[in-house]
Every structure is written in structure tokens, then in C-alpha cells.
C-alpha positions as CSV (number, residue, x, y, z in Angstrom):
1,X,75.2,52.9,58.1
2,X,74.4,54.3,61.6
3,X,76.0,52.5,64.1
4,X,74.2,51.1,66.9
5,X,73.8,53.7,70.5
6,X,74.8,52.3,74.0
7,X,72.4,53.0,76.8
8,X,72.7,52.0,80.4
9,X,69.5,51.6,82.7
10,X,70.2,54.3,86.2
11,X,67.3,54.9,88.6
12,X,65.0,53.5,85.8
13,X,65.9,55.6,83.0
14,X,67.8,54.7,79.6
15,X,71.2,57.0,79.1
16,X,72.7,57.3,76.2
17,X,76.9,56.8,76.7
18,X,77.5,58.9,73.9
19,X,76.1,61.5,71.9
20,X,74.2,61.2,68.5
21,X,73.5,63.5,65.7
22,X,69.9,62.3,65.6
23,X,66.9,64.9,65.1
24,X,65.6,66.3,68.4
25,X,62.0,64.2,68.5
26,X,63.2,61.1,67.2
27,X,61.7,58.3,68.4
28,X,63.6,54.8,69.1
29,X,62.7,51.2,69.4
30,X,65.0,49.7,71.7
31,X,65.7,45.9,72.8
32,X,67.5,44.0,75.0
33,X,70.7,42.2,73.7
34,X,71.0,38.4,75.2
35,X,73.2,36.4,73.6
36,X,75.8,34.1,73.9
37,X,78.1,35.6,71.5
38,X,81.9,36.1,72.3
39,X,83.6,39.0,70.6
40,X,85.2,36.3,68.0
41,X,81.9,35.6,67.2
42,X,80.1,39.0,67.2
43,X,82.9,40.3,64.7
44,X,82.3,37.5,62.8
45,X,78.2,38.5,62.9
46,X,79.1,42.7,61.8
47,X,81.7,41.4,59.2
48,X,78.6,39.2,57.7
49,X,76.5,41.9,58.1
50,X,78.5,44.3,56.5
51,X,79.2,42.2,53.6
52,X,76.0,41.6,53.2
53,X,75.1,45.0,53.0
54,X,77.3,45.6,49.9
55,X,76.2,43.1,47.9
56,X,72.7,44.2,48.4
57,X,74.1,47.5,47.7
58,X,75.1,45.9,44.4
59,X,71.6,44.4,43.4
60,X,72.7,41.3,44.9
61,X,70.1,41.2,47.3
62,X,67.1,39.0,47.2
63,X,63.5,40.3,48.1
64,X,62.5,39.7,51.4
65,X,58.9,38.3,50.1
66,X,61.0,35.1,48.1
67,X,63.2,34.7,51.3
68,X,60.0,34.1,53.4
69,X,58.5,32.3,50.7
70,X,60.8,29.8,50.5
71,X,61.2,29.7,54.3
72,X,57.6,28.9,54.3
73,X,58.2,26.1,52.0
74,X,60.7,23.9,54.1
């Protein structure tokens, strides 16, 4: 899993804080991170994620198209 890169806004421009063994040309789609998580919370959020991430790994993941299916039906 590649782990998520730290920027910092200066004189306009995005600067990575560290550096990255990604392919010279690759493109990114960035966001902004607002939240109201504390750390308690966040490593709650990556532990869940990364758990997550194993079971799907484990063909115990369900298809995104039944997960918005049954979103859709309430």
C-alpha cells in the first residue's frame, strides 16, 4: 500500500516534504484534508482501513455495485 505524500503550500506552489519513488510524469489528484479527527481517532480510521484491506485481500470484500445498491435502497 503506498502511503499517503505530505505537501505544504509556499509562494503558491505544492512541496512535497519527502521524497517518493513515483515515475517522473506522474500525475496526482490532490485534496484538502478538513476534519475533525484527533490522532485517537485517525489511528482508529488507518487501523479500519487496513483491516479492511486484508479481508478484501481475502475475497471478503463486497462489490462496490451491491454496496451502492443497497445504499440506494435505504
Amino acid at each position: 500500500m503506498m502511503m499517503p505524500l505530505r505537501a505544504r503550500v509556499k509562494n503558491g506552489r505544492l512541496l512535497l516534504d519527502e521524497p517518493t519513488d513515483l515515475p517522473e510524469g506522474t500525475e496526482l489528484e490532490l485534496g484538502v484534508i478538513d476534519d475533525d479527527l484527533d490522532d485517537s481517532d485517525r489511528a482508529a480510521l488507518h487501523a479500519a482501513l487496513e483491516a479492511s484491506e486484508e479481508e478484501f485481500k481475502a475475497g471478503k470484500g463486497i462489490p462496490a455495485a451491491e454496496v451502492i445498491a443497497e445504499l440506494r435502497r435505504g
